[in-house]
C-alpha angles and dihedrals in degrees: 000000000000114000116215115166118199116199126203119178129214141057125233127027115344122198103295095056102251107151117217121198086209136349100267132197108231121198112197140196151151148180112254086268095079113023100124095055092047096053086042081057091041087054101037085052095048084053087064100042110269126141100239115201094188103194099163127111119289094197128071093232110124121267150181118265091198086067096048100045096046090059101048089048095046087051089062093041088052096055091250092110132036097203130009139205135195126180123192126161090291116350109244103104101037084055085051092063103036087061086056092074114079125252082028116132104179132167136172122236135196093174143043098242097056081048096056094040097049079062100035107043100014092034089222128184107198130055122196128194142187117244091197095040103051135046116239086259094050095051107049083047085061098050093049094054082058100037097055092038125093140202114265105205116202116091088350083070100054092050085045090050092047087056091053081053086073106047081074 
């Protein structure tokens, strides 16, 4: 695994109007499938502000998404990272993985809804999408509805904490 680490700077909103809750620490990776989409998303969240821990392939040789999406979820579940996302061909098993780490909570997401509502009803930290499945646009649509929602607590943290429950 190559480590490449993209810094942006700054809290609140930055020129191009994009509103953060809190300056976040992102950790980033991917399987060779999807690398050109990862380090797109790496470039388009520095932009905003975000401290980016890119810890994906740099070279197309094929990989294996388990790997990748263990350490950067054991990244998040370490305290290293705030947030995480892997991407994959089509997320689903990158996201596998990354639930297999305890205190994840990852889900993938094809639209900006599902984005917004697994922070804001399931508080997850991790988001997980499909390079085969999503445009660049999309995608990075797609991160920024994750990346400016927030958990909202209330009933949503009893049913959290219920999922936690089951973590043993």
């Amino acid at each position: 695994m190559g480590l490449a680490t993209v810094s942006g700077a700054g809290k609140g909103s930055n020129r191009r109007g994009f509103i953060m809750a809190n300056s976040k620490r992102i950790v980033l990776s991917s399987d060779h499938a999807a690398i050109e989409l990862r380090q797109a998303i790496a470039a388009h969240i520095a932009e905003r502000g975000f401290e980016v821990n890119d810890i994906g392939p740099v070279s197309p040789e094929s990989t294996h998404y388990p790997k990748h999406g263990e350490a950067a979820a054991r990244a998040v579940a370490a305290g290293d990272a705030d947030l995480g996302i892997v991407v994959c061909g089509t997320g689903q098993g990158i996201m596998m993985a990354a639930n297999k780490v305890k205190g994840i909570r990852c889900g993938v997401c094809s639209d900006t809804f599902s984005a917004q509502m697994i922070r804001t009803h399931n508080d997850a930290n991790m988001l997980a999408l499909g390079a085969r499945v999503l445009g660049e646009g999309l995608a990075l649509e797609v991160v920024d509805a994750f990346l400016s929602a927030e958990f909202e607590g209330g009933r949503h943290g009893l049913r959290v904490d219920m999922i936690k429950g089951i973590e043993g």
